[in-house]
C-alpha positions in Angstrom: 0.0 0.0 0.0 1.4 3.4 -1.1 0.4 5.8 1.4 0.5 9.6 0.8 0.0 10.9 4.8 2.0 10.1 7.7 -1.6 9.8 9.3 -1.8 7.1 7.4 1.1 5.3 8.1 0.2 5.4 11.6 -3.3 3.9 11.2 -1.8 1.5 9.0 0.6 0.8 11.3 -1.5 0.1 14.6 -3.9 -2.6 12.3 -0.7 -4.7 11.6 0.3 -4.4 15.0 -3.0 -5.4 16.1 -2.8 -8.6 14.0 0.9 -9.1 14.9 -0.4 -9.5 18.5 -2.9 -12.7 17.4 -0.1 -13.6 14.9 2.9 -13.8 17.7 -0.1 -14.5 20.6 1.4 -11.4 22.4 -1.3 -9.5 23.9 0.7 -7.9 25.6 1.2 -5.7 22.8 -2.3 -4.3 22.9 -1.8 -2.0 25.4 -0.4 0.9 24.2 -2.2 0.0 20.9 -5.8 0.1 22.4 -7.8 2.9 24.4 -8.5 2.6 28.1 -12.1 2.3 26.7 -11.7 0.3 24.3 -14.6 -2.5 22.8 -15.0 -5.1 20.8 -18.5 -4.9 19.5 -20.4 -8.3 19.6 -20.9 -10.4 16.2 -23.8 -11.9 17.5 -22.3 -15.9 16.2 -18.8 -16.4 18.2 -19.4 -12.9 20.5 -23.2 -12.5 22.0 -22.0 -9.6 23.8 -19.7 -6.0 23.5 -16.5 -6.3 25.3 -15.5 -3.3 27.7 -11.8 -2.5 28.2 -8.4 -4.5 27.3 -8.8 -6.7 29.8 -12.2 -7.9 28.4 -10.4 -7.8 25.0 -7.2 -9.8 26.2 -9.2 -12.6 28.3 -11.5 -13.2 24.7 -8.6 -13.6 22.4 -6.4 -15.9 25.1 -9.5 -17.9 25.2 -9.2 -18.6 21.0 -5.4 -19.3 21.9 -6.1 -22.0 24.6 -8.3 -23.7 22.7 -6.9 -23.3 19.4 -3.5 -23.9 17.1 -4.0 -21.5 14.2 -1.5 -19.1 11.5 -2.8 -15.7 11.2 -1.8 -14.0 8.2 -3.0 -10.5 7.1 -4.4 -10.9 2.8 -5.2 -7.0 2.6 -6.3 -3.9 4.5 -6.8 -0.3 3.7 -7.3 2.5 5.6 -9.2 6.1 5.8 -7.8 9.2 7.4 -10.9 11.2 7.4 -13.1 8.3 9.2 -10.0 7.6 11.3 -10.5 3.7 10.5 -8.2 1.2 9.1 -9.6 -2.5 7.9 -7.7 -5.9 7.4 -8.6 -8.7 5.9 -7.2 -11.7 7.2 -6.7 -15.9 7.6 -6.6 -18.0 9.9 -5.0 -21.2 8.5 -4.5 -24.8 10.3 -7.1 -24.0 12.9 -7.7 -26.9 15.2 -8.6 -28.0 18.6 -5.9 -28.3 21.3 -7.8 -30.7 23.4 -11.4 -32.0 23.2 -11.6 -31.6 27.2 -11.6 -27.4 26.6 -15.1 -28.3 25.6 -18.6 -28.4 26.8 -19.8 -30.9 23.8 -18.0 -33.3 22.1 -18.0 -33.7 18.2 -16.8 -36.4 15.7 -13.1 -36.6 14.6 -14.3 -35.1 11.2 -15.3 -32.2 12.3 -12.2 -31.2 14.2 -10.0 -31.7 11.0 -7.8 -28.4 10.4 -10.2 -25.8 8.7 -9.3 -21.9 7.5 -11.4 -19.1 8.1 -11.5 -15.3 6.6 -12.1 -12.7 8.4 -12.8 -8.5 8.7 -11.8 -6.8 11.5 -12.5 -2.6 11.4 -10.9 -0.8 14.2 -11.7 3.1 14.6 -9.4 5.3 16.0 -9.6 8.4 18.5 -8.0 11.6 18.3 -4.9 10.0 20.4 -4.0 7.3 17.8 -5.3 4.6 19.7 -8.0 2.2 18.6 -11.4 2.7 20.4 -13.9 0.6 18.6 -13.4 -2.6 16.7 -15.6 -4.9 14.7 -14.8 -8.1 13.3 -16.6 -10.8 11.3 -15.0 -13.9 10.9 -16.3 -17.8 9.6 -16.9 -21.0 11.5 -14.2 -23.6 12.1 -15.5 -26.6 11.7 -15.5 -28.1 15.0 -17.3 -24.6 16.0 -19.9 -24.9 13.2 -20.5 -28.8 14.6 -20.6 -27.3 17.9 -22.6 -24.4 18.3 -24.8 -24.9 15.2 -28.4 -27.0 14.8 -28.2 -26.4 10.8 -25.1 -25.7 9.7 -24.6 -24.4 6.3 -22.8 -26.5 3.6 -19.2 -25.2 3.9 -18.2 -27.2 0.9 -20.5 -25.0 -1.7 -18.5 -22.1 -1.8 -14.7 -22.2 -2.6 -12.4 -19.5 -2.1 -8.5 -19.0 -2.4 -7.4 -17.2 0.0 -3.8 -16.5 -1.6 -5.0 -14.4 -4.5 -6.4 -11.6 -2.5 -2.7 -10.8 -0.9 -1.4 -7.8 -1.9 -2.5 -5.3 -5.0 -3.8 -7.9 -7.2 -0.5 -6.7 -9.4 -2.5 -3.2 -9.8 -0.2 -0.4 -10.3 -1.1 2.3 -7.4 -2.4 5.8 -8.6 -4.9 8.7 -7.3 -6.5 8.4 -10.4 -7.0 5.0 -9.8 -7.9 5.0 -5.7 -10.0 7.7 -6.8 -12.2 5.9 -9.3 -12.3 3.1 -6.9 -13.9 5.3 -4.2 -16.7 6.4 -6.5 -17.3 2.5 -7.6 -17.3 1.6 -3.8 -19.7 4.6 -3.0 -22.1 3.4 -5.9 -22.2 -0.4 -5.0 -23.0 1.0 -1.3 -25.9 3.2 -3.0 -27.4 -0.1 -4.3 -27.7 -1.2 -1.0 -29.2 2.0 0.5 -32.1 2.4 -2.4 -32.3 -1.0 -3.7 -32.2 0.1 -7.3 -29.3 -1.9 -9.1 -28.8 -0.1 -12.2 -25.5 1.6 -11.4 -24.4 -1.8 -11.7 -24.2 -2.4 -15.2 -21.5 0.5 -14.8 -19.6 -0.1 -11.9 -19.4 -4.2 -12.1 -18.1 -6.9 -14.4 -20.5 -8.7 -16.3 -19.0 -11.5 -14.6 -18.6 -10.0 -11.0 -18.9 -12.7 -8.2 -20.4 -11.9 -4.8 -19.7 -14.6 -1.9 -21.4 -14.6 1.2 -18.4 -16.1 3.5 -20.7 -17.1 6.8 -23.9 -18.3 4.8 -22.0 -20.5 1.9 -24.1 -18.7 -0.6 -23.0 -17.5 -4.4 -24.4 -15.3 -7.1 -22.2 -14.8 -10.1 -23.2 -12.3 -12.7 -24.0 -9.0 -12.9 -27.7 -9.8 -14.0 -27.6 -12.4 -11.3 -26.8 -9.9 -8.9 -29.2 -7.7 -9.8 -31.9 -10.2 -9.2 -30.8 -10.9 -5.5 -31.2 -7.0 -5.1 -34.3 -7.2 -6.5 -35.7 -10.3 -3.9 -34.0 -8.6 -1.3 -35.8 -5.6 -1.0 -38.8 -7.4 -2.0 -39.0 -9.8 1.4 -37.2 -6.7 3.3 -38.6 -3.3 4.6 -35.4 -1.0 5.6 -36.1 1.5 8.1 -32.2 2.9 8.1 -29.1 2.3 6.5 -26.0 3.4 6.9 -22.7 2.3 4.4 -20.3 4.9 4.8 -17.5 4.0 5.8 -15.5 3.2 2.6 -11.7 2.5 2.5 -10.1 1.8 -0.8 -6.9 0.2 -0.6 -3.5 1.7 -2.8 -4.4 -1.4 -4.9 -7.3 -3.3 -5.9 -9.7 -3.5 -3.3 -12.2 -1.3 -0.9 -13.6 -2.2 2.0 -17.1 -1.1 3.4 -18.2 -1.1 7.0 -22.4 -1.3 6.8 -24.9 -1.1 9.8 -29.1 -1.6 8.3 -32.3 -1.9 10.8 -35.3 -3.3 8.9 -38.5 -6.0 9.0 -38.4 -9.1 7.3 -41.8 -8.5 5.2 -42.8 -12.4 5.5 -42.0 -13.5 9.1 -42.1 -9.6 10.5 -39.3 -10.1 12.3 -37.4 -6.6 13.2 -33.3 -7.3 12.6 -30.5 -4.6 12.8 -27.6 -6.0 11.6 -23.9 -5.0 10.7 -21.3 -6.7 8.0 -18.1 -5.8 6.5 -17.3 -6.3 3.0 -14.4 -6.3 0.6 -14.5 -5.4 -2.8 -12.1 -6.7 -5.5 -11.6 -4.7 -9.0 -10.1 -5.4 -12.4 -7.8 -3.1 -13.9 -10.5 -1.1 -15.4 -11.5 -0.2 -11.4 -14.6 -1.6 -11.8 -16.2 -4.3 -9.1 -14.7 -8.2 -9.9 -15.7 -9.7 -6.6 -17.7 -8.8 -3.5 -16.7 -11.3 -0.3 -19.5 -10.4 2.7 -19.3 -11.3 6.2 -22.7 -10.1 7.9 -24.7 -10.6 10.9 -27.1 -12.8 10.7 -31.6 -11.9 10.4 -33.7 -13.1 13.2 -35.3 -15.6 11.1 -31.8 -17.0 10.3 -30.5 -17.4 13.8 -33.7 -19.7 14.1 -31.9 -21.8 10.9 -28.9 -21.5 12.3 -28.8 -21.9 16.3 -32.5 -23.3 16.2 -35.2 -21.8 18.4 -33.8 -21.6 21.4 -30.3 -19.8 21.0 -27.9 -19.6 23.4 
């Protein structure tokens, strides 16, 4: 990433840290990267609730390390000065149980066979430099999707190779490019807000791929997508939206932080919801493939947990 302001550099700078410390399991190094207030905001899947303070913060990620061997390795981040955010998009290869005994059911031998899982995290900084706020997104292991989920989506359905997102995508950084990026990444946010898809036949590949990385799902096509936004806001009523927080990396990808309260229109169920989202483009800067990591609606943590969730 080519970055133009030392402001930049810095947030830059404290997101690698921040991955370093899972990387190295060193939280130790968290403290004079996080804010005497700072919070981990709840997922709602592996997280039910925020988390207040490094303490909170240190005690939830030495949890993952007791349980779990894992590699953490950063694909691609990007950061904005004038939201004062940075985003990474990361792995987590080899992830496996230490120890069945660490936990409260047991599952079959398949399902604690080393798994990967991608990941978001979005950290927002305060006028001191340190991070205040973080959200993260990140997919099921597979002993975790086994353990804490009645109907488990069909991991196998989707594929996705990790290594290709590292780095630029072999995209020569330029303003003229970041900048034509930002206005592609503002109009695929637009689609969401209004539901009206039409700016996609501009800012897309025909062939653009969106990939919903918790749900397993896959639409590939412009037209394709188009139809999905279509349903969408057919089944949904939105009562606000919000999508803008948009970084766009030096190279070839964005990433937007989106929060949406709405009602199911079928089961009238009343969901507010967050995801994060990276957007890949071709050397033309238009959009090539859309990964999503998103919060589950109210009628899907029925699917997914079953009635009574815990």
């Amino acid at each position: 990433m080519v970055l133009k302001h030392d402001s930049e550099a810095a947030l830059l700078q404290a997101s690698k840290q921040y991955d370093a410390a899972l990387k190295e399991q060193d939280l130790e190094q968290l403290n004079s990267l996080v804010a005497e207030s700072y919070t981990i905001h709840a997922d709602g899947i592996t997280l039910k609730a925020d988390l207040k303070g490094i303490n909170e913060a240190k005690n939830y990620w030495q949890a993952y390390f007791d349980k779990y061997t894992f590699e953490h390795e950063v694909l691609a981040g990007a950061v904005d000065k004038e939201a004062i955010v940075a985003f990474s998009f990361w792995l987590d290869k080899n992830v496996t149980p230490k120890d069945a005994a660490v936990f409260d059911e047991k599952v079959s031998s398949k399902d604690t066979l080393p798994s990967h899982t991608l990941g978001i995290f979005k950290h927002e900084f305060g006028s001191d430099g340190k991070i205040k706020d973080t959200w993260f997104l990140r997919q099921f292991s597979k002993d975790e999707a086994a353990r804490k989920l009645k109907n488990a989506p069909d991991f196998t359905k989707v594929k996705v190779n990790a290594p290709i997102y590292k780095g630029s995508g072999g995209i020569e950084p330029s303003e003229e490019r970041s900048q034509k990026q930002d206005q592609a990444a503002g109009a695929y946010a637009q689609i969401w807000s209004t539901g009206d898809p039409s700016a996609a036949d501009t800012v897309m590949t025909e062939d653009v791929r969106f990939v919903d990385l918790l749900f397993e799902q896959e639409t590939n096509g412009r037209e394709e997508f188009k139809k999905m936004i279509h349903s969408v806001f057919k089944s949904w009523k939105s009562e606000q939206q919000d999508r803008t927080t948009v970084a766009v990396s030096a190279g070839n990808k964005a990433f937007i932080h989106w929060s949406s309260v709405g009602t199911e229109k079928k089961e009238g169920l009343t969901t507010k919801m967050y995801g994060l989202e990276m957007l890949v483009f071709n050397e033309r800067c238009q959009i090539s493939e859309i990964l999503v990591l998103r919060q589950p609606l109210e009628s899907q943590k029925a699917e997914l947990f079953g009635s009574a969730e815990e």
